[in-house]
SEKOL-709309 format. One record per residue (C-alpha): residue in one letter; y, z, x. Coordinates in steps of 0.5 Angstrom, whole numbers. Layout:
N
+--------+-------+-------+-------+
! residu !    c2 !    c3 !    c1 !
+--------+-------+-------+-------+
!      a !     Y !     Z !     X !
...
+--------+-------+-------+-------+
% end
This chain:
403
+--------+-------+-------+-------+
! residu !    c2 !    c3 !    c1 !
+--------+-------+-------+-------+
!      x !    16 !    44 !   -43 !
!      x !    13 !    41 !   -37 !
!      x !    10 !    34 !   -39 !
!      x !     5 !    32 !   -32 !
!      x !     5 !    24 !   -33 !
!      x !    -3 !    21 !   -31 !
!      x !    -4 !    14 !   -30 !
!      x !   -12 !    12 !   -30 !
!      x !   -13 !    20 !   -29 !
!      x !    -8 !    19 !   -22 !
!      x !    -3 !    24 !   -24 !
!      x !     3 !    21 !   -23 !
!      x !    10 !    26 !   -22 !
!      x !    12 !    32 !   -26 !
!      x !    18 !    32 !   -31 !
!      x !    21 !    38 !   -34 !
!      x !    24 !    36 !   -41 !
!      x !    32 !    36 !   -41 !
!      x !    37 !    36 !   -48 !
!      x !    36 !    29 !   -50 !
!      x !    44 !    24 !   -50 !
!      x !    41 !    18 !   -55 !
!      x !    46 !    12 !   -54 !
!      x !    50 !    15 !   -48 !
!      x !    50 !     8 !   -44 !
!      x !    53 !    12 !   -38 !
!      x !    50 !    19 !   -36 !
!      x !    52 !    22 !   -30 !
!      x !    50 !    21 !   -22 !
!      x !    46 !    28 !   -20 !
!      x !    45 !    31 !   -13 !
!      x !    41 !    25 !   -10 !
!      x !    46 !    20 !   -10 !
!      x !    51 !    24 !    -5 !
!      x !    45 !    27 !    -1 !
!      x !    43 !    19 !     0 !
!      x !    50 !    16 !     1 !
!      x !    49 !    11 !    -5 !
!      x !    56 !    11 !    -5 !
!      x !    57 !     8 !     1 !
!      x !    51 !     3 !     0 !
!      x !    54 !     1 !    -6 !
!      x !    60 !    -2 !    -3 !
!      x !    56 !    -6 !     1 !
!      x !    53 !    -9 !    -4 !
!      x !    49 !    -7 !   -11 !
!      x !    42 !   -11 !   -12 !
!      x !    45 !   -17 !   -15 !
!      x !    40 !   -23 !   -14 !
!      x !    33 !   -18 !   -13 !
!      x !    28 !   -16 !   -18 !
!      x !    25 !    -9 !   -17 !
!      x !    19 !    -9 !   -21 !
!      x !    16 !    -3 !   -23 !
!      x !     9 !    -2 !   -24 !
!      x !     7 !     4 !   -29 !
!      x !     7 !     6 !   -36 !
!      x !    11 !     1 !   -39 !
!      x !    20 !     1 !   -40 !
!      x !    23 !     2 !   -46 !
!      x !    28 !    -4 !   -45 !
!      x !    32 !    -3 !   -50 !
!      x !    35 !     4 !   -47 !
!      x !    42 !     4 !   -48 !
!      x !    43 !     5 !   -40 !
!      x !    39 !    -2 !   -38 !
!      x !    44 !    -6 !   -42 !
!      x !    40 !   -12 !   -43 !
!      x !    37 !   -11 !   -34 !
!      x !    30 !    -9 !   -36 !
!      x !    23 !   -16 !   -37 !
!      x !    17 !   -13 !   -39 !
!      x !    11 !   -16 !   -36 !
!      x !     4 !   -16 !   -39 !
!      x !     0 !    -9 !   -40 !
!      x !    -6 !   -10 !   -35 !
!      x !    -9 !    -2 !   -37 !
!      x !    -9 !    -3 !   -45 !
!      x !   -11 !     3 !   -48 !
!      x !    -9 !     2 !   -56 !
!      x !    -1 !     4 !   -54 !
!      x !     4 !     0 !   -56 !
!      x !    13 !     1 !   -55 !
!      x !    16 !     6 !   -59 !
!      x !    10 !    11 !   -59 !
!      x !    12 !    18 !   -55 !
!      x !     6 !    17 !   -51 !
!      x !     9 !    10 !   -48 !
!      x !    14 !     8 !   -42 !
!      x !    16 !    16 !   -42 !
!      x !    14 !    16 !   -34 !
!      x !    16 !     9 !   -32 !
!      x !    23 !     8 !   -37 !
!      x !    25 !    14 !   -32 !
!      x !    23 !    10 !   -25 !
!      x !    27 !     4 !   -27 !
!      x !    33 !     9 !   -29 !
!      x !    33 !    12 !   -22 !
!      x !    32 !     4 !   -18 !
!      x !    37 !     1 !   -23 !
!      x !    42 !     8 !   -21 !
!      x !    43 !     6 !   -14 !
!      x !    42 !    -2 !   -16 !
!      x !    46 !    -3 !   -21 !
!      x !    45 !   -11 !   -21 !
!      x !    38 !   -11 !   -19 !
!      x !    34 !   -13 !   -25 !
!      x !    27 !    -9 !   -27 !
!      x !    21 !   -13 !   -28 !
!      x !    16 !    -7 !   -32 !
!      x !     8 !    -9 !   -32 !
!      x !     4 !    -3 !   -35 !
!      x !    -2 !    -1 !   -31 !
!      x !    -3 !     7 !   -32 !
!      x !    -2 !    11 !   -37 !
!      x !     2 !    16 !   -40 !
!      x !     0 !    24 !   -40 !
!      x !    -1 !    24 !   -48 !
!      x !    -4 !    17 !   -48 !
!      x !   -11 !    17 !   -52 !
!      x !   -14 !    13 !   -48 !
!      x !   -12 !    18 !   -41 !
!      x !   -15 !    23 !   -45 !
!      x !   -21 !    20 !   -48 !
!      x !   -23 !    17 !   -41 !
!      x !   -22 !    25 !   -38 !
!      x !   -27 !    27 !   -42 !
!      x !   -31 !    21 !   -41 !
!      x !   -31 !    23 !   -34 !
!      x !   -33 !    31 !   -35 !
!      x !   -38 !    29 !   -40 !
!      x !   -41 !    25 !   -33 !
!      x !   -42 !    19 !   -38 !
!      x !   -42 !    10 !   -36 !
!      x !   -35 !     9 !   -40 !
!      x !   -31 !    14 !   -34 !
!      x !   -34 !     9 !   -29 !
!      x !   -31 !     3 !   -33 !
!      x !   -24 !     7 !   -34 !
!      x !   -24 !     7 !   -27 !
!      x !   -26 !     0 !   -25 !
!      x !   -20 !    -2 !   -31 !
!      x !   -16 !     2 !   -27 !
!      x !   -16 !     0 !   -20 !
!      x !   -17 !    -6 !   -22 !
!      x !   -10 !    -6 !   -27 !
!      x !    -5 !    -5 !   -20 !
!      x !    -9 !   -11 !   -16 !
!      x !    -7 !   -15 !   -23 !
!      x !     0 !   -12 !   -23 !
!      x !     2 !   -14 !   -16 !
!      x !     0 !   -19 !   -16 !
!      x !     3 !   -22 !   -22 !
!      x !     9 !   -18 !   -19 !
!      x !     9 !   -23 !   -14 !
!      x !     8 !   -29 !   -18 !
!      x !    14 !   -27 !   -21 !
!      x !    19 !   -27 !   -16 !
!      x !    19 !   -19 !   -14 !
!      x !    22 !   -18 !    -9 !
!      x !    21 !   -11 !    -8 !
!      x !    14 !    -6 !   -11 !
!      x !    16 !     0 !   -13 !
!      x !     9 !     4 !   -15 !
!      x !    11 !    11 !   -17 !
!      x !     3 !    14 !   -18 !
!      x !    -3 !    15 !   -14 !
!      x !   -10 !    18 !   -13 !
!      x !   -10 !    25 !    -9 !
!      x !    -8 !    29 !   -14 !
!      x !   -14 !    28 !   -20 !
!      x !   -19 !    25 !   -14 !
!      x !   -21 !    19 !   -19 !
!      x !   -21 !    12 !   -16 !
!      x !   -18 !    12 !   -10 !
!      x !   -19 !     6 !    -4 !
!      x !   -20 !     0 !    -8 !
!      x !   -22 !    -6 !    -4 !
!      x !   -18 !   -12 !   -10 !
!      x !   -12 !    -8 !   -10 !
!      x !   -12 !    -8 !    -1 !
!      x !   -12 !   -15 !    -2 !
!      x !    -7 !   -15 !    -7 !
!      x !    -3 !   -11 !    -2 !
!      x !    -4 !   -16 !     3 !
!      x !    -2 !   -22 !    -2 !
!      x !     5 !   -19 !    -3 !
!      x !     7 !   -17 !     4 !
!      x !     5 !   -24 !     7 !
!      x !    10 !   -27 !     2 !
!      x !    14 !   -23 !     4 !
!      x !    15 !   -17 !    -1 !
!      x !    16 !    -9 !     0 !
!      x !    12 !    -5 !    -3 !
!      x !    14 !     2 !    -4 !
!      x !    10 !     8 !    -7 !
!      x !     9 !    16 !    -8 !
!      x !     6 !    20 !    -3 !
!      x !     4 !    25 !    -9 !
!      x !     5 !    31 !   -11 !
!      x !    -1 !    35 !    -8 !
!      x !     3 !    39 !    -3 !
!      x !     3 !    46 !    -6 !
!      x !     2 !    52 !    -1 !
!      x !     0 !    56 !    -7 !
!      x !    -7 !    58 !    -7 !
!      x !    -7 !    58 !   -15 !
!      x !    -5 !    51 !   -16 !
!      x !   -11 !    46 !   -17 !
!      x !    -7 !    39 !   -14 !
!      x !    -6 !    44 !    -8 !
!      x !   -11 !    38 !    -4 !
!      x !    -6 !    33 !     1 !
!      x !   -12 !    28 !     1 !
!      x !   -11 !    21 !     3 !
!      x !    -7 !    18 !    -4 !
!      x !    -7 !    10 !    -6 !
!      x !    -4 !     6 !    -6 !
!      x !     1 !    10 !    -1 !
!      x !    -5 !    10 !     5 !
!      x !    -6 !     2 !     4 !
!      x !    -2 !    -1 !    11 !
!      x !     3 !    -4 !     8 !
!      x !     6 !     0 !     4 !
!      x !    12 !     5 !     5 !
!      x !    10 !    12 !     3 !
!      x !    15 !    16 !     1 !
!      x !    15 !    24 !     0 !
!      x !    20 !    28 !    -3 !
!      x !    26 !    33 !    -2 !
!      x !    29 !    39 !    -5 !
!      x !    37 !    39 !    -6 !
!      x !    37 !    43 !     0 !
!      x !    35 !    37 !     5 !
!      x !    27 !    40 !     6 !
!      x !    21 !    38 !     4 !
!      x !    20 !    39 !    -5 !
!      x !    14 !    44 !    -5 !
!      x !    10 !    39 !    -9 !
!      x !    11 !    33 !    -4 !
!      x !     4 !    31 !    -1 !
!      x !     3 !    32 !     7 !
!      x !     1 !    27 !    10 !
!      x !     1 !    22 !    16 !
!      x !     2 !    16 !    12 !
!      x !     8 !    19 !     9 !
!      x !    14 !    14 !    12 !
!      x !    21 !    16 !     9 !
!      x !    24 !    22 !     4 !
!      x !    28 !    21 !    -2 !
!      x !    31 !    26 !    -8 !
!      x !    25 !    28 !   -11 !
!      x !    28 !    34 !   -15 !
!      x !    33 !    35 !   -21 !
!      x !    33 !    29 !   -22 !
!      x !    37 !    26 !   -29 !
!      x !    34 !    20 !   -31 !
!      x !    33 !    16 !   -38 !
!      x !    27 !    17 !   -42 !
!      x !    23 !    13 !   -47 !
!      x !    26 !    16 !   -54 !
!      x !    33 !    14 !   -52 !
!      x !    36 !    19 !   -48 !
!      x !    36 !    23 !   -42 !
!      x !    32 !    29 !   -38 !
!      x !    30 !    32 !   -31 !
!      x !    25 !    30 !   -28 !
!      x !    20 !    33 !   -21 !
!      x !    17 !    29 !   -16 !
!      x !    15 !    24 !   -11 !
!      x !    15 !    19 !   -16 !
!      x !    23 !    19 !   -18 !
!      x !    23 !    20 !   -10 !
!      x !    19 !    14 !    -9 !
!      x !    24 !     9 !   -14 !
!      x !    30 !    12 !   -11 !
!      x !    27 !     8 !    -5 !
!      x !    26 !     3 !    -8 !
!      x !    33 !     2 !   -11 !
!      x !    35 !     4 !    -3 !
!      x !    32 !    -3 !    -1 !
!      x !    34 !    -7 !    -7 !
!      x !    40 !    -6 !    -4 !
!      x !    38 !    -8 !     3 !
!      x !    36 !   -15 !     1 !
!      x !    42 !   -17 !    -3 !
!      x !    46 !   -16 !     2 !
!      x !    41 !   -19 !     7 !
!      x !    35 !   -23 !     3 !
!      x !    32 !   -25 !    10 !
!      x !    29 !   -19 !    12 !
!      x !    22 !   -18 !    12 !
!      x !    18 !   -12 !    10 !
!      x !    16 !   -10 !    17 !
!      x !    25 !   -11 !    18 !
!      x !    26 !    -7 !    12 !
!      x !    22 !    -1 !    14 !
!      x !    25 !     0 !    21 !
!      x !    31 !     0 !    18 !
!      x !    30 !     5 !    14 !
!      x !    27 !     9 !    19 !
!      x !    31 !     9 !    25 !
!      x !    38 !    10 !    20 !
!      x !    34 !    16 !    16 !
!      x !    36 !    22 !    18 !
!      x !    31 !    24 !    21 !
!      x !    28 !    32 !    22 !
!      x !    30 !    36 !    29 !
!      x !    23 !    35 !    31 !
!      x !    23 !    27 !    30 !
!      x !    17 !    24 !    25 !
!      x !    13 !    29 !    21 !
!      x !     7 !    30 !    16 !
!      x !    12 !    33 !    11 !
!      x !    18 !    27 !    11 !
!      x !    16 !    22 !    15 !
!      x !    21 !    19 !    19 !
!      x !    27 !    24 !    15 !
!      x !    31 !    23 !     9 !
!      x !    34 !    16 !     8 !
!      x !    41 !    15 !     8 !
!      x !    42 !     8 !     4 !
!      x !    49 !     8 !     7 !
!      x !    47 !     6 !    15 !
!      x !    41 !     2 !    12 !
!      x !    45 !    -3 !     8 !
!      x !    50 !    -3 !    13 !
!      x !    44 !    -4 !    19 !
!      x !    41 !   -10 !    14 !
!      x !    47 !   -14 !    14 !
!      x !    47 !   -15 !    21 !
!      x !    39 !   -16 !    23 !
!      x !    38 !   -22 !    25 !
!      x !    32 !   -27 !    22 !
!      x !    25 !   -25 !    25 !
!      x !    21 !   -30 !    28 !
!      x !    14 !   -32 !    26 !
!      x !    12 !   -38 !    28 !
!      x !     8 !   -38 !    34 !
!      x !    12 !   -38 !    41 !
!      x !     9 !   -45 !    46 !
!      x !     7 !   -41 !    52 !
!      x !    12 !   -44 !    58 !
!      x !     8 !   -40 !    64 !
!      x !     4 !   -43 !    70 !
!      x !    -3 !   -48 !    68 !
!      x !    -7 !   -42 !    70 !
!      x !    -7 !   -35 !    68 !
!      x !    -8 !   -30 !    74 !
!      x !   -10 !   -34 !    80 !
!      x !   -13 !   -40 !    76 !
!      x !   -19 !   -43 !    78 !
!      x !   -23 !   -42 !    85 !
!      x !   -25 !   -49 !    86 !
!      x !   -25 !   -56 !    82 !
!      x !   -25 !   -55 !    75 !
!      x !   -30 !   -61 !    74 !
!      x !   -35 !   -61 !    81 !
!      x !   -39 !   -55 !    84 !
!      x !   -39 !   -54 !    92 !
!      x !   -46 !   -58 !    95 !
!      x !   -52 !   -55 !    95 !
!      x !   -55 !   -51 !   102 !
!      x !   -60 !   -56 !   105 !
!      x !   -64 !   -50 !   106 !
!      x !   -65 !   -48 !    99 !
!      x !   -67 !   -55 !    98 !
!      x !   -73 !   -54 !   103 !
!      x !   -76 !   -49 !   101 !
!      x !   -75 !   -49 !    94 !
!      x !   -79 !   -56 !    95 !
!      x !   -84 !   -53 !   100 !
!      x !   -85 !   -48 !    94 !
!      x !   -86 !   -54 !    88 !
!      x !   -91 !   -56 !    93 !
!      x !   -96 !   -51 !    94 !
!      x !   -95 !   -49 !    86 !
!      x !   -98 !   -57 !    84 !
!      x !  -103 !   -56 !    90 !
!      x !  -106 !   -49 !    86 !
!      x !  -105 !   -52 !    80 !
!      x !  -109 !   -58 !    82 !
!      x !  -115 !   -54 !    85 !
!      x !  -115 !   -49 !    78 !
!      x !  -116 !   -56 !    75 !
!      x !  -123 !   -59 !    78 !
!      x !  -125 !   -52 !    79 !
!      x !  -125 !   -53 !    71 !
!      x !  -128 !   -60 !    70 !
!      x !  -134 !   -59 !    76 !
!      x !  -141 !   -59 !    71 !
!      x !  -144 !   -53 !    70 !
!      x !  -152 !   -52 !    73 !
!      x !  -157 !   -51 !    67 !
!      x !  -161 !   -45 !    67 !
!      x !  -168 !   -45 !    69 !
!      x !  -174 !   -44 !    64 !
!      x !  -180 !   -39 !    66 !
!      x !  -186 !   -39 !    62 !
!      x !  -186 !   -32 !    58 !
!      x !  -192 !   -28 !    60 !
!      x !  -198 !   -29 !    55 !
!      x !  -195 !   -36 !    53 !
+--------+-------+-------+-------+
% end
């Protein structure tokens, strides 16, 4: 069966349900890690040292796979659900197995901001926003204001990567929220890379109702790396959203990753595509803990392997290649972000045309007629004013006729 995964009414990605392999600690490696290069990546480094927080529906830490690498921090949405129920971790157990896969000694820090696709409380906020009533209006203000409290807690916790696998295009509820453009702000300025799905509205066929390309936060926040999917053959997945805030490619199809009853299943989405990203730059921060989020962007970027015509609205800048980016971090020098002294000429341009502190003498023409000038203006003024002060001649009285 095909289960779609919705946070907060935002849907999130698509899994298709595989045989579940409780207790199996190591599944296989599917297509994604050979299209990347993980392998090569892997051998320069493996995520040691980074905490890769996932922003989500919750991970069951205790899965067989993550051997003691997964916290979990508090549940920001709340909705009644609790760990090892069906409707909890479903969607964000998958995203830590894929970060963890291509970074395994990287640890996931799980904070719970969206819900799962058969949570109650998505389903009662769904018909809440049908019925047009005030609890949608809630439930959405709950919701934006869920992800600006995980990043920022993230942060607060040494997160130094922010793998968010969700966004608002395809459902249209919610969408740009001013406390989590702040929170975006808050962690790029201490230095953390966040990471997001580009959504999965970009279907071509006119039947399909999330067919939309709309902008999709918080891949649209400046700031964030937006990351569209790929097909096993290299192009775009005909779900990926097409869009001009999308920066890199990543696997987003086919892909095998834990789930929240103990086992394994496939998964569709820019959302495994996104955590893929992730894992990609976990990698390049224990190799290189320096970088900034403006280096780590470049380097992906300029080591992807980019489509024939350069940047596109389908794959960004193209399908990362983990191998050439770790290996590029590990030599990029340290950014300078201190204010550089200016060491140039006292003045810009030409400097100053005379002193700086005395102005050129006054024409001595000026000052005559500008005297002559004040001079006839307090001679009219003093005749306007005994002209007011002269007594005025009293009215004669005639005798009225008969008097």
């Amino acid at each position: 069966m095909i289960r779609k995964l919705v946070g907060a009414g935002v849907l999130a990605t698509v899994l298709v349900a595989g045989t579940a392999v409780p207790g199996l600690a190591e599944a296989p490696r599917g297509w994604e890690q050979q299209a990347m290069r993980v392998p090569a990546a892997q051998r320069l480094a493996q995520g040691k040292g980074i905490i890769v927080a996932v922003l989500d529906t919750g991970v069951v830490k205790n899965h067989p796979e993550f051997r003691g690498r997964v916290t979990t921090g508090p549940d920001f949405i709340g909705g009644g659900a609790r760990p090892g129920q069906r409707h909890w971790g479903d969607h964000g157990t998958a995203m830590a197995s894929s970060v963890l896969r291509v970074a395994p000694q990287s640890r996931v820090l799980s904070v719970r901001v969206i819900w799962d696709a058969e949570d109650p409380a998505r389903k009662r906020a769904e018909a809440a926003a049908k019925a047009g009533d005030t609890e949608a209006a809630e439930q959405s203000r709950k919701a934006g204001n869920s992800l600006a409290k995980g990043i920022r807690y993230a942060v607060d916790k040494g997160a130094r990567v922010i793998s968010m696998s969700l966004g608002t295009a395809e459902w249209g509820w919610g969408g740009y929220e001013k406390d989590t453009a702040a929170a975006v702000d808050y962690a790029v300025s201490k230095g953390v890379i966040l990471l997001a799905s580009a959504g999965n509205g970009g279907s071509t066929d006119p039947l399909e109702v999330d067919a939309n390309n709309t902008m999709s936060y918080p891949a649209g926040y400046p700031g964030v790396i937006a990351v569209a999917a790929t097909a096993p053959e290299g192009t775009r997945a005909d779900f990926s959203q097409v869009h001009t805030y999308n920066t890199i490619a990543a696997p987003g199809v086919d892909i095998y990753a834990a789930d929240n009853r103990g086992g394994h299943a496939m998964g569709n989405g820019t959302s495994p595509a996104c955590a893929l990203a992730a894992g990609t730059v976990a990698l390049m921060l224990s190799r290189n803990p320096d970088l900034s989020p403006r280096q780590v962007r470049d380097i992906l970027v300029k080591t992807a392997r980019k489509p024939p015509s350069g940047y596109t609205v389908f794959l960004g800048f193209g399908l990362i290649d983990a191998g050439a980016a770790v290996k590029a971090a590990g030599v990029a020098k340290p950014t300078e972000v201190a204010a550089v002294p200016y060491k140039g000429a006292k003045h810009f341009g030409n400097g100053p045309v005379g002193s700086p502190v005395t102005n050129p003498p006054i024409d001595s023409g000026y000052l005559v007629a500008g005297g002559v000038g004040v001079g006839i203006g307090l001679l009219c003024l003093g005749g306007a004013l005994l002209l007011l002060r002269r007594p005025r001649a009293r009215p004669t009285t005639h005798p009225q006729p008969g008097a």
